[in-house]
Each structure stands twice: as structure tokens, then as C-alpha cells.
N, CA and C atoms as a LAMMPS dump frame, in Angstrom:
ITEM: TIMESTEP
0
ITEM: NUMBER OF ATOMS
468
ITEM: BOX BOUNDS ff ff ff
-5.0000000000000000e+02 5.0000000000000000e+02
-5.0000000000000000e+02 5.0000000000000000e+02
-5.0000000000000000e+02 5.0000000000000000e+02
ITEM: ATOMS id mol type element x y z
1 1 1 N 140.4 -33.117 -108.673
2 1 2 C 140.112 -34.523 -108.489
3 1 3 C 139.256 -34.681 -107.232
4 2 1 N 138.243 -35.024 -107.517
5 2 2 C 137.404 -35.676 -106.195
6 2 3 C 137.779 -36.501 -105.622
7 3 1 N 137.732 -36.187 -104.013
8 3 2 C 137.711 -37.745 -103.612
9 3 3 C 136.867 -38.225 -102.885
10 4 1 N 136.546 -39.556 -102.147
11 4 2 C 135.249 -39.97 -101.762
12 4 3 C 134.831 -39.426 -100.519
13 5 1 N 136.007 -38.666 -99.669
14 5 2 C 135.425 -38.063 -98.842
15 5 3 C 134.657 -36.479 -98.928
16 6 1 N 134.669 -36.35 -100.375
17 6 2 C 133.78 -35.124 -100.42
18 6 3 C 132.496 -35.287 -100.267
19 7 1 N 132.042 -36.467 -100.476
20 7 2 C 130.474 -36.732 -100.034
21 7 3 C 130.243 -37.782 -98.85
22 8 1 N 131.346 -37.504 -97.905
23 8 2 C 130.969 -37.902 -96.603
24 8 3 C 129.966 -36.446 -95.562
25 9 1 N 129.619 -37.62 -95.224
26 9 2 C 128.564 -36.485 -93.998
27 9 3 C 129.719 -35.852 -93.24
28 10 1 N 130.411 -36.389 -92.457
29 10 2 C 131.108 -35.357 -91.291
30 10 3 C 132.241 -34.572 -92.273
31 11 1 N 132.743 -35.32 -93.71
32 11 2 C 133.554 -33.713 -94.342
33 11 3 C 132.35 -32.479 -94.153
34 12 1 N 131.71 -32.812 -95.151
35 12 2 C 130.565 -31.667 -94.954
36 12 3 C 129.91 -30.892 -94.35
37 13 1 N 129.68 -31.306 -93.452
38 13 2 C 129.688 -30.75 -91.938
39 13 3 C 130.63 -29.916 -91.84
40 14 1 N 131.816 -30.406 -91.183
41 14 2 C 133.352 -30.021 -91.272
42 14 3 C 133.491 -28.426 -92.206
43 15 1 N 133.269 -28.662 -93.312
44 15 2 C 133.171 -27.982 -94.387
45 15 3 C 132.297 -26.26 -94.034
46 16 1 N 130.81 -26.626 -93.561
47 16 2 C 129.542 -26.07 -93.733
48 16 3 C 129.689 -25.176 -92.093
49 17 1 N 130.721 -26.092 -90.946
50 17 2 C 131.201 -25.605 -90.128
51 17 3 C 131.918 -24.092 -89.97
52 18 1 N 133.356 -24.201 -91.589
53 18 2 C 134.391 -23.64 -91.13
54 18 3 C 133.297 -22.903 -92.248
55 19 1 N 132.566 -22.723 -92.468
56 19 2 C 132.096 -21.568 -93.367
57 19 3 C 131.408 -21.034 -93
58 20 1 N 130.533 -21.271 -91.71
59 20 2 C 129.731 -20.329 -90.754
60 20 3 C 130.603 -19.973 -89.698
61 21 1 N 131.686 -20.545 -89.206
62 21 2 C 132.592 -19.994 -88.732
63 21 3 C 133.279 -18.651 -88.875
64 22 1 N 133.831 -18.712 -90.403
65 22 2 C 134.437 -18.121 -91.104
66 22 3 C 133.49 -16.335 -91.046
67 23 1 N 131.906 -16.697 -91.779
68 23 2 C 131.101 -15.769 -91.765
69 23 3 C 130.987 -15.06 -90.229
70 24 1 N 130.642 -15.821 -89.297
71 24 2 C 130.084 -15.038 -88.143
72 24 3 C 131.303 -14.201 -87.598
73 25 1 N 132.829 -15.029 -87.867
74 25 2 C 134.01 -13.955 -87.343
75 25 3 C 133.756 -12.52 -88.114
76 26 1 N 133.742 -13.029 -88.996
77 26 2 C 133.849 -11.759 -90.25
78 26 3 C 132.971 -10.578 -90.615
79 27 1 N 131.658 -10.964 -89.947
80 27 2 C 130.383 -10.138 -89.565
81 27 3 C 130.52 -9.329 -88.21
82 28 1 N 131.611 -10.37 -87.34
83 28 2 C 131.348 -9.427 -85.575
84 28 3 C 132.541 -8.252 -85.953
85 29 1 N 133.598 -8.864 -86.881
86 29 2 C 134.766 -7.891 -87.247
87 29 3 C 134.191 -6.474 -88.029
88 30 1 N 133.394 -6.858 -88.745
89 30 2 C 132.798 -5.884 -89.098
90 30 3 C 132.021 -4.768 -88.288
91 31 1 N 131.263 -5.089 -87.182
92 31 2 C 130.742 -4.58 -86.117
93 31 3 C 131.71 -4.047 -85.114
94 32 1 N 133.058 -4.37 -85.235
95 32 2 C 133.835 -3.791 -84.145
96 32 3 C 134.078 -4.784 -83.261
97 33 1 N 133.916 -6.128 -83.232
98 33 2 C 133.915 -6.808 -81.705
99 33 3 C 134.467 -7.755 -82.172
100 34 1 N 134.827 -8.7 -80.912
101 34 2 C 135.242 -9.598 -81.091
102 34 3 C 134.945 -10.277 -79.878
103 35 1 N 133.759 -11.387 -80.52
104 35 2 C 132.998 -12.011 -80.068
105 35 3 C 132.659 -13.781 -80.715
106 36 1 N 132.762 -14.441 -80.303
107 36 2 C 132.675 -15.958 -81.038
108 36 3 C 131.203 -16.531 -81.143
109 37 1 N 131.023 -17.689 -81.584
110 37 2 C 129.787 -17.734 -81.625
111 37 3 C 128.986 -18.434 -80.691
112 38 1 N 130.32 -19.192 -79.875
113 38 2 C 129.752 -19.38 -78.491
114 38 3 C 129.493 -18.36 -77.716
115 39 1 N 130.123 -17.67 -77.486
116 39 2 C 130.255 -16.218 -76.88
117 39 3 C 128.263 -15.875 -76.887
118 40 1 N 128.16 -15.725 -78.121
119 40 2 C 126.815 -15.332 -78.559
120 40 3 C 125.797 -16.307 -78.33
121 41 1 N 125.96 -17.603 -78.469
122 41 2 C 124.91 -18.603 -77.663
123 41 3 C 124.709 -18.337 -76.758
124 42 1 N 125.533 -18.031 -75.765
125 42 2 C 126.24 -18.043 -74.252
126 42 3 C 124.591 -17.158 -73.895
127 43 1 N 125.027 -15.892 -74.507
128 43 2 C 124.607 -14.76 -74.057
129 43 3 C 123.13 -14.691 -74.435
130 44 1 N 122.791 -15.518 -75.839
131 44 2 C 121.413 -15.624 -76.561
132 44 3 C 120.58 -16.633 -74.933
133 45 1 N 121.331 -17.332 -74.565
134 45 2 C 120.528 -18.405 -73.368
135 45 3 C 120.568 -17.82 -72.498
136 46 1 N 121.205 -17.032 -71.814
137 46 2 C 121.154 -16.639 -70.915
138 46 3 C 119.948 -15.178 -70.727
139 47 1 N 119.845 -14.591 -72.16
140 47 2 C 118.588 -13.676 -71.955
141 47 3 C 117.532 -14.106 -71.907
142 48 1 N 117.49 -15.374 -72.1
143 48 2 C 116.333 -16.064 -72.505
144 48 3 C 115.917 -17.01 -71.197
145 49 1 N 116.658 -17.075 -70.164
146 49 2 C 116.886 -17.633 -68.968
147 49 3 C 117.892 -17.557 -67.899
148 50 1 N 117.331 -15.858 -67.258
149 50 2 C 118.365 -14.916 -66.664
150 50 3 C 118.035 -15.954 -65.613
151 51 1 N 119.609 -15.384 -64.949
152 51 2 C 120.095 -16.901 -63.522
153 51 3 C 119.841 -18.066 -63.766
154 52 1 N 120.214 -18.382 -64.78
155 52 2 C 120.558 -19.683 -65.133
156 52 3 C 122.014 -20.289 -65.031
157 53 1 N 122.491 -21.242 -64.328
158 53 2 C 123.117 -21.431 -63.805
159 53 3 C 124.331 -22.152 -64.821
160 54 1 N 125.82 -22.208 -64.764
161 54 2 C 126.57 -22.547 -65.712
162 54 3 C 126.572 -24.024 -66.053
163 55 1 N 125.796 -24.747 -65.754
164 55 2 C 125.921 -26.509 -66.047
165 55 3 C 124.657 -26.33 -66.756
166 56 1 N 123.721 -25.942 -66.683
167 56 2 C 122.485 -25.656 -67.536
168 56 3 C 122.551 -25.259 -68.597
169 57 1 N 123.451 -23.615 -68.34
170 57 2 C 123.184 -23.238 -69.844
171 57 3 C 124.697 -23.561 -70.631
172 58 1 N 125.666 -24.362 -70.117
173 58 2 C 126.279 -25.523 -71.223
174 58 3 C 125.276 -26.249 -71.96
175 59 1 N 124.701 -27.506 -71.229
176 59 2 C 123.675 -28.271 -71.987
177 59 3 C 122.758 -27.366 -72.905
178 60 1 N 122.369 -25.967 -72.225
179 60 2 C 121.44 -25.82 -73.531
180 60 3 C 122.036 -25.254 -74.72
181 61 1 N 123.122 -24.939 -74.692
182 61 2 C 123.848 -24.254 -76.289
183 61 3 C 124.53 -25.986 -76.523
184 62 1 N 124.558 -26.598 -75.655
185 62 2 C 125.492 -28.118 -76.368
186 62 3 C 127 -27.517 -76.381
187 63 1 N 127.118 -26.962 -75.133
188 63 2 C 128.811 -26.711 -75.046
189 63 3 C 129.564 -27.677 -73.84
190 64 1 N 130.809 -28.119 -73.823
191 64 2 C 131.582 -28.838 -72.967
192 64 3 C 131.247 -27.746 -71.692
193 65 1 N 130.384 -28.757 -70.716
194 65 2 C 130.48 -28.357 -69.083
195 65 3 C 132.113 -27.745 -69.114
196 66 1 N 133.079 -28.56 -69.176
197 66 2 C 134.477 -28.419 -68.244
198 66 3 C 134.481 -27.004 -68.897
199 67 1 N 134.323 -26.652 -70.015
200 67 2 C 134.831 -25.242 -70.488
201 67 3 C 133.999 -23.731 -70.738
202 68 1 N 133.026 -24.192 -70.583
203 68 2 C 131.642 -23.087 -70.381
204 68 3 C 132.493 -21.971 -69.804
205 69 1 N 133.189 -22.198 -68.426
206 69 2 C 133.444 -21.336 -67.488
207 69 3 C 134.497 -20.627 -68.114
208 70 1 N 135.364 -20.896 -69.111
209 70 2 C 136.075 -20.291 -69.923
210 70 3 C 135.573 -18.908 -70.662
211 71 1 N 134.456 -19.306 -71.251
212 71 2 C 133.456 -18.533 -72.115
213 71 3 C 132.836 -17.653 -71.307
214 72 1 N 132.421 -17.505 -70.005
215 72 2 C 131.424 -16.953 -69.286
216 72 3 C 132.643 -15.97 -68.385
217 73 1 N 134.183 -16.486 -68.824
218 73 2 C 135.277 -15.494 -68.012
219 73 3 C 135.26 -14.549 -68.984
220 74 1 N 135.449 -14.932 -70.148
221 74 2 C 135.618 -13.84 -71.329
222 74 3 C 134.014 -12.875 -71.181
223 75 1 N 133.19 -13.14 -71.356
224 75 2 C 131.921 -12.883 -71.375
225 75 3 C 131.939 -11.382 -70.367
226 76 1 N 132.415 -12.066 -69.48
227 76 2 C 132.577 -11.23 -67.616
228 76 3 C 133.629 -9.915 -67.449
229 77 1 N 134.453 -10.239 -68.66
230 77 2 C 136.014 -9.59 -68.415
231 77 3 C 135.245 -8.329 -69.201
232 78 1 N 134.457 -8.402 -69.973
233 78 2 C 133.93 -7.987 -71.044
234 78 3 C 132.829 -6.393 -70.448
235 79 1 N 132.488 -6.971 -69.424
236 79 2 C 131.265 -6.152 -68.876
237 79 3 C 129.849 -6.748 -69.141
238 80 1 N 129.83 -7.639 -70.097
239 80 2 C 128.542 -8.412 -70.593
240 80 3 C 127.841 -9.361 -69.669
241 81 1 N 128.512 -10.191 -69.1
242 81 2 C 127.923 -11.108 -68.565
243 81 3 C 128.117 -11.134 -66.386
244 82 1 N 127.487 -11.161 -65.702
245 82 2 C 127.908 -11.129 -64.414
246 82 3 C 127.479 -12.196 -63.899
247 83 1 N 128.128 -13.132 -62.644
248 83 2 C 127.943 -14.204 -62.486
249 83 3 C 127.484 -14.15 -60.677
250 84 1 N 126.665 -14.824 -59.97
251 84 2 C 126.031 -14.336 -58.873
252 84 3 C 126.308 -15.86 -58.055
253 85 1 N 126.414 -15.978 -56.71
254 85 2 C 126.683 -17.144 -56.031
255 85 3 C 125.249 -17.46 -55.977
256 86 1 N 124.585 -18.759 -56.146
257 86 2 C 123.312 -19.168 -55.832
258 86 3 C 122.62 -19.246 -54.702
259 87 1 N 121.972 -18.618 -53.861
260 87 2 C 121.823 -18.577 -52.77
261 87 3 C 120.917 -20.331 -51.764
262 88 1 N 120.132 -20.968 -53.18
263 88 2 C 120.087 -21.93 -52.262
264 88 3 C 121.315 -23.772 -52.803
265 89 1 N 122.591 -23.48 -53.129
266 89 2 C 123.548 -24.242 -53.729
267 89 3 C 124.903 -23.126 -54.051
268 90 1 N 125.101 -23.015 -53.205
269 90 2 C 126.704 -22.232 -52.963
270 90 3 C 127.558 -22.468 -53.159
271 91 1 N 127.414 -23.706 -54.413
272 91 2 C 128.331 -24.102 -55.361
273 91 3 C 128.335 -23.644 -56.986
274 92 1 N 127.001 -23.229 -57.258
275 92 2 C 126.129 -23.32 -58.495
276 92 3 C 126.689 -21.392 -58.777
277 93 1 N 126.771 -21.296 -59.787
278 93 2 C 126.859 -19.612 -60.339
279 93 3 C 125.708 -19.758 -60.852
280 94 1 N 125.09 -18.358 -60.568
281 94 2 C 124.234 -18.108 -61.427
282 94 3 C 124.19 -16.812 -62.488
283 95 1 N 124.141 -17.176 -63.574
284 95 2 C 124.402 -16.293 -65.267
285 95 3 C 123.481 -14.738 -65.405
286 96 1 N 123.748 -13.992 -65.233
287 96 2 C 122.502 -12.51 -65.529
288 96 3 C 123.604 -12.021 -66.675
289 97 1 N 122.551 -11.36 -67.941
290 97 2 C 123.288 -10.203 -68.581
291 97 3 C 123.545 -8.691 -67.832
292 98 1 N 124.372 -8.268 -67.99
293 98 2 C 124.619 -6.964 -67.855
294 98 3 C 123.812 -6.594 -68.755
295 99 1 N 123.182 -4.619 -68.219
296 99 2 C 122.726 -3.883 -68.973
297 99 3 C 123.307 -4.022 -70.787
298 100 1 N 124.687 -3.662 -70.452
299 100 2 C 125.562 -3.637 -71.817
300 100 3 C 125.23 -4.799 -72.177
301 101 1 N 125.295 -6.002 -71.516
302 101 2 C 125.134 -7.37 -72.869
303 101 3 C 124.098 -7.27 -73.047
304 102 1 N 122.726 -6.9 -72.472
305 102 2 C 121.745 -6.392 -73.131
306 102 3 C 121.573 -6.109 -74.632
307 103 1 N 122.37 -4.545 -74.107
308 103 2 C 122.259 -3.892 -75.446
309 103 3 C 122.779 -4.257 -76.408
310 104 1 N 123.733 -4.994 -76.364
311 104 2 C 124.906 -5.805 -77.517
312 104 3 C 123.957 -6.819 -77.715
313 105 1 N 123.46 -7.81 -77.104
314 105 2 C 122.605 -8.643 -77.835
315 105 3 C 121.44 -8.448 -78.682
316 106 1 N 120.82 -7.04 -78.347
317 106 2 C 119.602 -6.251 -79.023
318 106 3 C 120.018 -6.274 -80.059
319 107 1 N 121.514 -5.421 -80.453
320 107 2 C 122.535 -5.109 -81.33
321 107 3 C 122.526 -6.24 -82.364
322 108 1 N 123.121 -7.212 -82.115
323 108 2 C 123.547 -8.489 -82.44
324 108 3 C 123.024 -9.915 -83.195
325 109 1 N 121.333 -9.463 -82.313
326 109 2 C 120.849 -11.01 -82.956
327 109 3 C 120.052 -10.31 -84.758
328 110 1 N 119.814 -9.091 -85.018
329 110 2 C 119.549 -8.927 -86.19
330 110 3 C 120.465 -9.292 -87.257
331 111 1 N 121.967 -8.586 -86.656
332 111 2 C 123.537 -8.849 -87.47
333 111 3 C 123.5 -10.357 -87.437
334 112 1 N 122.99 -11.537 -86.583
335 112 2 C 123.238 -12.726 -86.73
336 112 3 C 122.541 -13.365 -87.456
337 113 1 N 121.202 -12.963 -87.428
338 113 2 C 119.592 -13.051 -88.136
339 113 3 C 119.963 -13.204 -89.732
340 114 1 N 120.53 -11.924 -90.346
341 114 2 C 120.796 -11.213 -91.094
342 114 3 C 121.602 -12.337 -92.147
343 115 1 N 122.947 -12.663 -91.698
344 115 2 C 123.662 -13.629 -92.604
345 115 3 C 123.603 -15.013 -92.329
346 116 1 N 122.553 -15.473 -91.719
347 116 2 C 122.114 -17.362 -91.919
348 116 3 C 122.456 -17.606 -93.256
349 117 1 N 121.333 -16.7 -94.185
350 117 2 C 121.22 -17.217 -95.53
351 117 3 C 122.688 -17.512 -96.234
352 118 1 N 123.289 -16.413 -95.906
353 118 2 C 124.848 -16.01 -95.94
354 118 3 C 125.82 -17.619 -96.217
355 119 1 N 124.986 -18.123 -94.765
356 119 2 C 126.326 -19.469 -94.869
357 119 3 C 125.891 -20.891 -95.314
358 120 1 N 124.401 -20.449 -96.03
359 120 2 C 123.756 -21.937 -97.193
360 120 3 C 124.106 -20.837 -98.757
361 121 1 N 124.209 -20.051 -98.787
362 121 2 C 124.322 -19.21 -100.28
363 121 3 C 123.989 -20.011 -101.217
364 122 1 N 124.523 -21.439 -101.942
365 122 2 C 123.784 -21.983 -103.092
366 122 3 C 122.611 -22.794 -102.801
367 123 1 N 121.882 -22.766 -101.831
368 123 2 C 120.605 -23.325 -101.817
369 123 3 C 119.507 -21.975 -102.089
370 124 1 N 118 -22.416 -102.282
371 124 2 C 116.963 -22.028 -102.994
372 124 3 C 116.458 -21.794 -101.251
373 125 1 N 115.497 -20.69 -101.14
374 125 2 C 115.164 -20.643 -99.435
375 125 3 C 114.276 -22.163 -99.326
376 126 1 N 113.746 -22.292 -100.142
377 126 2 C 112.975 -24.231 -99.716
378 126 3 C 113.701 -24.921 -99.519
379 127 1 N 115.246 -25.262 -100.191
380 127 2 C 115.825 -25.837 -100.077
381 127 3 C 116.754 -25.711 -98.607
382 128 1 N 117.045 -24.382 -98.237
383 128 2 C 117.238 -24.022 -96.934
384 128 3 C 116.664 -24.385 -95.767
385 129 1 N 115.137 -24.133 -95.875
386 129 2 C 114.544 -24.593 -94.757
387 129 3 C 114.266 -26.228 -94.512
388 130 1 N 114.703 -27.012 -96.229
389 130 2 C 114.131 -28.279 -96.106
390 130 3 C 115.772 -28.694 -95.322
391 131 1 N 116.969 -28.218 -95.558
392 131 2 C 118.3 -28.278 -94.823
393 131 3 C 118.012 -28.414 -93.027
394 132 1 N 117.614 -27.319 -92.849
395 132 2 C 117.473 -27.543 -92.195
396 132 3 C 116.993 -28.016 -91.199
397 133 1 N 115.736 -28.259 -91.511
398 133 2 C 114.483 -29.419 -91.083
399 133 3 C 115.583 -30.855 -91.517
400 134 1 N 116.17 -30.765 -92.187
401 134 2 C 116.699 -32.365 -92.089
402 134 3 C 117.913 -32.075 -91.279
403 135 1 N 118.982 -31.138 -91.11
404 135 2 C 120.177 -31.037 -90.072
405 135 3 C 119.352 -31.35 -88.468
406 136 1 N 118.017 -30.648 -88.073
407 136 2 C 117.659 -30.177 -86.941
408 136 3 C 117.526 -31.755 -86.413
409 137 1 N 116.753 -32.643 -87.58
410 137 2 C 116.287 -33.921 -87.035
411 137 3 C 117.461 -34.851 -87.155
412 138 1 N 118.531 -35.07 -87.825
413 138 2 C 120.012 -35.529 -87.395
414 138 3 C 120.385 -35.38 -86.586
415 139 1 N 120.727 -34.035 -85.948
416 139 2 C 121.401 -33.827 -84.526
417 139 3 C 120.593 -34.219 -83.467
418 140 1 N 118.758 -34.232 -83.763
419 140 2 C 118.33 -35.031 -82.429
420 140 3 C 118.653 -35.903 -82.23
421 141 1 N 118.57 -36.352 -83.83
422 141 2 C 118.608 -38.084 -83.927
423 141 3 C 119.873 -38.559 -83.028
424 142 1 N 121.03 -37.892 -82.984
425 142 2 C 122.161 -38.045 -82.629
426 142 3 C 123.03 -37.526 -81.397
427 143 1 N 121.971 -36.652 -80.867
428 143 2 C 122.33 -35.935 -79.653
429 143 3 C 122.78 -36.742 -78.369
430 144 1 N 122.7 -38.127 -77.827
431 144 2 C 123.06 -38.788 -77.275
432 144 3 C 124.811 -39.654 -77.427
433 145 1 N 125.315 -39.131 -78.932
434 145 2 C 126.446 -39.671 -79.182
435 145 3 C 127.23 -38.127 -79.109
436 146 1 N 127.094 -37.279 -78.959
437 146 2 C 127.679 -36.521 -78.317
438 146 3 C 128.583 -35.927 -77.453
439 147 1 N 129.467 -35.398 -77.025
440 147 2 C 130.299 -35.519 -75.832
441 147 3 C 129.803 -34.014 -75.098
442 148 1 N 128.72 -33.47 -76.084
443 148 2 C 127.918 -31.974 -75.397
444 148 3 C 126.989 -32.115 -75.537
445 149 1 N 125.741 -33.054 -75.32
446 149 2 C 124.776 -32.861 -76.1
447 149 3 C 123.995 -31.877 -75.697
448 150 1 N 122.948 -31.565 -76.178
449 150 2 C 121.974 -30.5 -75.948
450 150 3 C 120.846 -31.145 -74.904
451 151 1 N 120.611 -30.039 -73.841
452 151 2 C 119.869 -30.635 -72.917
453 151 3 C 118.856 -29.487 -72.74
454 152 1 N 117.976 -29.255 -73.396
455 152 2 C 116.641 -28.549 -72.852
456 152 3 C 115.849 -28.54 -71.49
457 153 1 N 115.494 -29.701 -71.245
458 153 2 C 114.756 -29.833 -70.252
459 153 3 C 115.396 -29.316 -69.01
460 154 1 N 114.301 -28.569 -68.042
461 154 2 C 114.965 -28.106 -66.398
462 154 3 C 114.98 -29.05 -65.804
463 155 1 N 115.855 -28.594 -64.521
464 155 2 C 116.28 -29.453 -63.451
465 155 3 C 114.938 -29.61 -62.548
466 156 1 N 115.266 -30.429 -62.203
467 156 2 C 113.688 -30.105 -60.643
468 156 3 C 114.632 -30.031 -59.389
């Protein structure tokens, strides 16, 4: 029996969530690790903007400031991630990969690359990319109602 919340937007979501969820656990299990997919944002931003500092690269994966530092303990405990006092704000950490998260991310973003398709499975690849060209422009659209939103732009 259907009900009307099967064609609500946030079931679906909800839904499209616990199923890339589901996949990316089940892909790092496969690899041996155990790693989340914040974990892997974490680490994807931070190669991409070594010493970058932990209030930054929250906003840029769109993760809760208060709990970043959670993620970046695990990250640390790990050998992956090392965290440096800022020398001009001696309040501010600043984010470097370790050699090893290096290599684990080298490792990693193909294995992540790899099963996208994985977690649209009944769409057509047009239909995939037209998904996502319409998810990408929703969440801009919406990035201000947020309680993480995504913040690209640097600080000055």
C-alpha cells in the first residue's frame, strides 16, 4: 500500500540517503576500513586545501561546526589527519593530511568514484546526470535553510 509520503521530497531524500549510506559503509568494509563518509569529505577538503583550518573546512563539506572536531579526532587517532596550532590565530587548528591519509585517499577516491552509479542504479546515465544537475541546484537553492550550509568562499 502506498502512502502519500512516498512521493514526498524529504522521504526520498531520506530514502536515497540511507542508500548511499548503506553503499559507502559497505564498499569501505570491503576495503578493510572503517571510515564514514564524512570521514572522507573531511579528508577529500582537506587535500584539496592543506592547512585549512577546522571552521572552514566544516562549511566546505556542509558539516555541523560544533562537531567537525569530533571527525578530525577520529581522523587523528587514525594517523590520517594531523592538526597544527595556527601561528597567526592561536585559537584556529590548522588541518594537513598525513603521508598515510595521503595514500588512503589516492586509495579511496577511485573506490568512491567507482560506486556513485551504484547508489542511482535504476536511472539511465542521462537521467543520472540530469538528477543530479537538478539535486545540485535544490541544495543551492536551499543552502541558507540549513543548519550546515555549505560555504565555499575564503575568509579574508
Amino acid at each position: 500500500m502506498a502512502l502519500e509520503i512516498h512521493n514526498m521530497a524529504g522521504h526520498l531524500i531520506r530514502r536515497l540517503n540511507q542508500i548511499s549510506m548503506s553503499v559507502f559503509q559497505e564498499r569501505m568494509k570491503a576495503q578493510g576500513l572503517t571510515m564514514t563518509s564524512v570521514q572522507f569529505a573531511a579528508m577529500n577538503a582537506v587535500h584539496a586545501n592543506p592547512g585549512i583550518d577546522q571552521a572552514r573546512l566544516a562549511g566546505m563539506i556542509a558539516y555541523d561546526r560544533a562537531t567537525i572536531g569530533g571527525v578530525i579526532d577520529r581522523l587523528e587517532s587514525k594517523g590520517l589527519i594531523v592538526r597544527k596550532v595556527s601561528e597567526h590565530d592561536r585559537r584556529a587548528r590548522l588541518v594537513h593530511l598525513t603521508p598515510d591519509g595521503e595514500a588512503l585517499l589516492e586509495t579511496l577516491i577511485p573506490v568512491v568514484r567507482g560506486f556513485q552509479d551504484d547508489i542511482l542504479s535504476g536511472l539511465s546515465d542521462e537521467e543520472r546526470s540530469e538528477f543530479l544537475r537538478l539535486a545540485a541546484k535544490a541544495a543551492d537553492a536551499g543552502n541558507s535553510l540549513s543548519r550546515a550550509p555549505l560555504i565555499l568562499g575564503k575568509k579574508s
